[in-house]
N, C-alpha and C positions, 0 to 999 in steps of 0.2 A: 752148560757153559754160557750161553746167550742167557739167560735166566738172572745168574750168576754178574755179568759184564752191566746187564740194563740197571740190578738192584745200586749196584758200585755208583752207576753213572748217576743213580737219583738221589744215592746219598750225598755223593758229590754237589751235586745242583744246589739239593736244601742247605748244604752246607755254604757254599757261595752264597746265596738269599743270605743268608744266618748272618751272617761276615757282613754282607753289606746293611745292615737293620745296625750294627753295632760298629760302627766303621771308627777306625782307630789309626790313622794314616800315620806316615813317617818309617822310618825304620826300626829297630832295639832301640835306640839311644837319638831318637829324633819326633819332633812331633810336627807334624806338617801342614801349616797353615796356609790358606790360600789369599790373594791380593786382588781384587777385580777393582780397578783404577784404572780415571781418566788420567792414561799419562800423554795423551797426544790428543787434539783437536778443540772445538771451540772451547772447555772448559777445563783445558790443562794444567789451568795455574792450581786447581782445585789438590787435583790428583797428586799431582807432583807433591806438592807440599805436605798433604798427609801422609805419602809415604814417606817424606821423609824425615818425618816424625818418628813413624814406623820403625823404620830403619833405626834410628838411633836408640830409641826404647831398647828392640830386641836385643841389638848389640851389647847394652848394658846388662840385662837380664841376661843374657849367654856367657859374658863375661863372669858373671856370678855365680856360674853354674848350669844355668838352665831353668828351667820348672821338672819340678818331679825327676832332678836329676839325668833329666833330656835336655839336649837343643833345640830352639826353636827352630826350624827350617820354613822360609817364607817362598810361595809359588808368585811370582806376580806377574799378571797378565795384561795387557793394556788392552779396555774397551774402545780407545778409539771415540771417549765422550757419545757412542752412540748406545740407544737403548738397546737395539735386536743382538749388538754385538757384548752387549753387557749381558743379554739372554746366554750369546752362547760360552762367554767363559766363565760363566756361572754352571754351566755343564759339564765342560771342561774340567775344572776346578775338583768338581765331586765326582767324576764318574773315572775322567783320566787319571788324575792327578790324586784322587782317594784321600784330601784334604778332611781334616776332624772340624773345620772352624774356617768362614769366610771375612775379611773386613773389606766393607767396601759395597757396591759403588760410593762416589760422593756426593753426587746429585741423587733428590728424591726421584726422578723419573727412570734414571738407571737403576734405581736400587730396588725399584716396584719390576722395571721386565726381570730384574734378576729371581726376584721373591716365589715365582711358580718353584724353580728349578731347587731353591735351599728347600723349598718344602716338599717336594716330590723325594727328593733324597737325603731328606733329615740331614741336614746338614745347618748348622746355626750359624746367622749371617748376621752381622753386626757392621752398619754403618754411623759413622761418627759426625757423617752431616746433611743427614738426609732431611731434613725438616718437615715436611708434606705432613700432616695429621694421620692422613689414611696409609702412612708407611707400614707399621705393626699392627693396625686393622685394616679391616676391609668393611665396606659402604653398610655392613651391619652391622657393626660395633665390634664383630668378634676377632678376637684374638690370634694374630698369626703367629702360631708356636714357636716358627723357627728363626722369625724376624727380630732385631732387636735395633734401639738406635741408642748412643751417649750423647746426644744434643737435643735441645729444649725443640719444641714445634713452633710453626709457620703461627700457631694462634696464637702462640705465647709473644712472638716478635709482632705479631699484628696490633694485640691489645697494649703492649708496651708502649711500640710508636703511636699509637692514640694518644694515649694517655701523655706521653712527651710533649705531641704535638698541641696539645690541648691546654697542659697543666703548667708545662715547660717554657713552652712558646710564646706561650697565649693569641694563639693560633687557632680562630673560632670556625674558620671555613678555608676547606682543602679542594686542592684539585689533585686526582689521581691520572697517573700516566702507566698501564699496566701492557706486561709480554701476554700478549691473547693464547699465546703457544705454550705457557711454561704453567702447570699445574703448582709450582712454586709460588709465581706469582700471584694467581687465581688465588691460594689458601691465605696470601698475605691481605691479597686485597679483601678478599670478603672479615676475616675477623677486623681489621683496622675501619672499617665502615659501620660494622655493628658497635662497635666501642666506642668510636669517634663518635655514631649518633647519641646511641644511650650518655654520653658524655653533655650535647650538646652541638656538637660542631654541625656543620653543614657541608658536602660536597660540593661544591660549585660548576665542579666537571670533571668527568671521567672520560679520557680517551684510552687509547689501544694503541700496540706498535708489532710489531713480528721480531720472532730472535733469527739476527741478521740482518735488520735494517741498518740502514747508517743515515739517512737525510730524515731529521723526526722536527725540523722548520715548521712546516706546516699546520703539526698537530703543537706545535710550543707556542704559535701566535697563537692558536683557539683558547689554550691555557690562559695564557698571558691577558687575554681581553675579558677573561672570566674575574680576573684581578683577587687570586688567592691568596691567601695569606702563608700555606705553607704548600708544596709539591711532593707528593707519595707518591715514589714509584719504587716499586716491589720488584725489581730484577736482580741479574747478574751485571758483570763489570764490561763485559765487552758493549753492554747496547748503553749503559748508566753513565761511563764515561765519556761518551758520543755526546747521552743526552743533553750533560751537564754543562760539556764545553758551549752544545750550541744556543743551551736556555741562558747562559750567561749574555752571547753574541747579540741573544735578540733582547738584552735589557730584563730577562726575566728573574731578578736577582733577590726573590726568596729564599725562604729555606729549605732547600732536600734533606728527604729523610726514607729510610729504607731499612733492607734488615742484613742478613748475614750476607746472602751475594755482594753485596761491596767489597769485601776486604779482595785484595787482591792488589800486587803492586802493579800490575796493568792498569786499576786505576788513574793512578795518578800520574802515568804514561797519555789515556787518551784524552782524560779532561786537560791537565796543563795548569800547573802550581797555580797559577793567576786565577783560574774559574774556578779553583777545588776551596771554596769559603763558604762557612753555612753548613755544611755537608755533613748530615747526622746517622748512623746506624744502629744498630743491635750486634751484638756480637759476642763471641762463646767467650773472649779471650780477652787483656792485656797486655802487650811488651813492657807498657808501664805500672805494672802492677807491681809493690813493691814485698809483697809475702815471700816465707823465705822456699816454698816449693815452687815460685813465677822464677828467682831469681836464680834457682839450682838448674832449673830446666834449660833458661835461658844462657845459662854461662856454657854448660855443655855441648846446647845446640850452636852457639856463637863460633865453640872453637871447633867443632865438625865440619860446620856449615860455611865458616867469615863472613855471616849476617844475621842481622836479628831473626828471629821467628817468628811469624804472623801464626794468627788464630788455627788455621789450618793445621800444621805445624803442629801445634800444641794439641790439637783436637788427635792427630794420628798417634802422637807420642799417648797421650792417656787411653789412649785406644789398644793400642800392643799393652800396655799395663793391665789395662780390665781385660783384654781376652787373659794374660799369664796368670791373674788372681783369679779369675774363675777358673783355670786349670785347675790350680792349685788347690783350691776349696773341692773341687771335684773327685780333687783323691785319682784319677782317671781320665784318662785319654781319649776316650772314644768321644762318639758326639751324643750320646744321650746325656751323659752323666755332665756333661759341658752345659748342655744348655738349662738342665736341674740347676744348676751353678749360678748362670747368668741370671734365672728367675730369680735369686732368692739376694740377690747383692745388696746389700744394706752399707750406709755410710764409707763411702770407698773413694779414700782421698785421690785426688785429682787435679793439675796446673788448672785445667778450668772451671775449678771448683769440686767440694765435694756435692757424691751421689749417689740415690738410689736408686734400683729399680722398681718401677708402680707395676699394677697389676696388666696394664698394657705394651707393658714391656718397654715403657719410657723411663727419661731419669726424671728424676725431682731437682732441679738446679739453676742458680740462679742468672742471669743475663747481665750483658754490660752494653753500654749506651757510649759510643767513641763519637768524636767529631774532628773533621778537616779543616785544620786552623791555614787559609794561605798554603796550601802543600803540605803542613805537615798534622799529625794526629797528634789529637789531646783527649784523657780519658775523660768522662763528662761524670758517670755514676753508673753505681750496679744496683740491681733489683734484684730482689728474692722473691720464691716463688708464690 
C-alpha cells in the first residue's frame, strides 16, 4: 500500500512539473495576463499611463469577444517604481497568480530585476518602454528567450539626437548633463557621444547629477561657462524639469534635447510654460499625428479618459494589441506557444507605428522628434529606422 501511495505521489509531482513547463493561466473561458507597473512612486506618471492604455485596448478586444474566444483577464500589481519590488511581483505574477504573459515594467532597470524571474519560469515578458540596449540581451550579445520589448533602444534615441543636434541645429559643440544612477541614461549618453563625435561635434562638458537631486546651480554655471551650443541631458522628467527651469534662471538658454523620459505632463508642471522653449525630444508617439489609426486611438482614449493621450498611453494600448495578436497567431494559451508567436511578428500595425520583431527580440520602428514651443508641443519630424 505504501508502494502504491509514494508511486501516486511521484506521478502526481511530475505531473505538476509538466503543468508548470506548459503553463496556461486563467480559467475555461479566461486567459490571464499579468501587469508589473510603476503605479506609485518616483516614476508613476510612467506606469499609470501605460496601463491605461492597457486598460482600454483589452476592454475593446473583450468587448469583441475576447482572443481565442476567452477573456482577457489582467493581474496588476504595483512595483512601487522600485527594482527589488519589481523582482518580487514578477514572482508573484508567475508562481501565484499562474499568468501565461507579463507586460511591463516601464522603466529598463525594473524591467532587467524582473528579467531573472520571466526566465526562470518561462514566462514571456514584454515591456513597452524599457529602452536600455542590454534589456533582451545580456553583456554577451545573447538572446534572452523570454524577454521582449515594442520600443525602439536608448541607441537609436542616442544616435537620432546626435544627428538633430548636429544636422538640425547646427549645433557643432554640446555639453552633457547625465543621471550617474540611471542605466537609462548611461546607454543615451554613450551612443549620442559616439555619433555626435563621428559626426564632428565636440563635447565641451560633461557633468553628472543623482536621481533625486533638486539644486543642479552649481553644475549649470560649470555648463554655462563651457558656452555650448546645445545641452544633452539624457533623463527622466522629475530631475529635467528642475533642470530646465533653473538652466533658464541662470541665463543658460540653449537648446535642450533628450529622449523618451521627457514626455510626461509633470514636465511642464516643474519647468513652468515660460522656461519650456527650445526643448527637443525623441519619442514613440504623436497626439498630433494626423493618420487615420493616431486619430481612432486618440478619439476613444479622449472619451474613456477626458484627455489626450500622451506617448505612454499609446505605447500600453499597442501593447495589449501585440500581446492579443500573438495569442491569436499562437493558436494557444500556454506560454510557450506565446512566445513562438512573439518571435516570429512580422509587419504588425501599431498607433506608434508599424513593426517587427528582429532577431533580438526588438522591433524595427520608426522614432518621432517633438519640441516645447512656450508650453506647449509641436511635432518637429519622424525618422525611420
Amino acid at each position: 500500500m505504501k508502494k502504491s501511495v509514494s508511486l501516486l505521489a511521484a506521478v502526481l509531482v511530475g505531473t505538476s512539473l509538466l503543468a508548470g513547463c506548459t503553463k496556461s493561466g486563467g480559467s475555461s473561458n479566461t486567459i490571464k495576463i499579468g501587469l508589473n507597473y510603476e503605479l506609485s512612486g518616483g516614476v508613476a506618471t510612467y506606469g499609470q499611463s501605460i496601463v491605461q492604455g492597457i486598460d482600454l485596448a483589452f476592454e475593446e478586444i473583450n468587448a469583441k469577444g475576447g482572443v481565442l474566444g476567452k477573456k482577457i483577464e489582467t493581474v496588476k500589481v504595483d512595483n512601487k517604481s522600485d527594482s527589488q519590488e519589481a523582482s518580487n511581483v514578477a514572482t508573484k505574477l508567475a508562481t501565484k497568480e499562474k499568468v501565461v504573459l507579463m507586460l511591463g515594467p516601464a522603466t529598463s532597470g525594473n524591467t532587467k530585476a524582473a528579467t531573472p524571474q520571466a526566465t526562470q519560469y518561462k514566462v514571456p515578458l514584454i515591456s513597452a518602454s524599457a529602452t536600455a540596449d542590454d534589456v533582451t540581451v545580456d553583456k554577451n550579445g545573447k538572446v534572452r528567450d523570454y524577454i521582449f520589448k515594442t520600443c525602439f533602444s536608448d541607441s537609436f534615441q542616442g544616435v537620432i539626437m546626435a544627428n538633430f543636434a548636429y544636422n538640425d541645429l547646427s549645433a557643432q559643440n554640446a555639453a552633457i548633463l547625465e543621471d550617474s544612477t540611471s542605466d537609462y541614461s548611461k546607454g543615451l549618453t554613450k551612443s549620442f557621444k559616439e555619433k555626435y563625435a563621428a559626426l564632428g561635434g565636440k563635447v565641451v562638458d560633461e557633468e553628472a547629477y543623482k536621481a533625486g537631486d533638486t539644486d543642479f546651480r552649481a553644475v549649470l554655471t560649470k555648463i554655462k561657462a563651457a558656452n555650448p551650443s546645445v545641452l544633452f541631458i539624457p533623463g527622466y522628467y522629475q530631475e529635467v524639469g528642475q533642470i530646465v527651469k533653473q538652466a533658464r534662471e541662470a541665463g543658460l538658454n540653449v537648446p535642450v534635447i533628450g529622449g523618451d523620459g521627457y514626455d510626461s505632463p509633470k514636465l511642464l508642471e516643474l519647468a513652468g510654460k515660460d522656461n519650456l522653449d527650445q526643448v527637443y525630444y525623441t519619442n514613440h508617439y504623436s497626439s498630433l499625428d494626423t493618420t487615420p489609426e493616431v486619430v481612432k486611438f486618440k478619439d476613444a482614449f479622449t472619451k474613456k479618459n477626458s484627455k489626450d493621450p500622451d506617448a505612454f498611453n499609446a505605447l500600453g494600448y499597442d501593447l495589449a494589441y501585440f500581446a492579443a495578436d500573438a495569442i491569436t497567431r499562437a493558436g494557444k494559451t500556454d506560454s510557450e506557444s506565446i512566445k513562438a508567436a512573439l518571435e516570429t511578428t512580422k509587419d504588425f500595425d501599431a498607433v506608434t507605428g508599424k513593426f517587427s520583431i528582429d532577431k533580438t527580440h526588438n522591433p524595427v520602428k520608426s522614432i518621432t522628434v517633438l519640441e516645447w514651443k512656450k508650453g506647449e508641443l509641436a511635432f518637429v519630424k519622424k525618422v525611420n529606422p
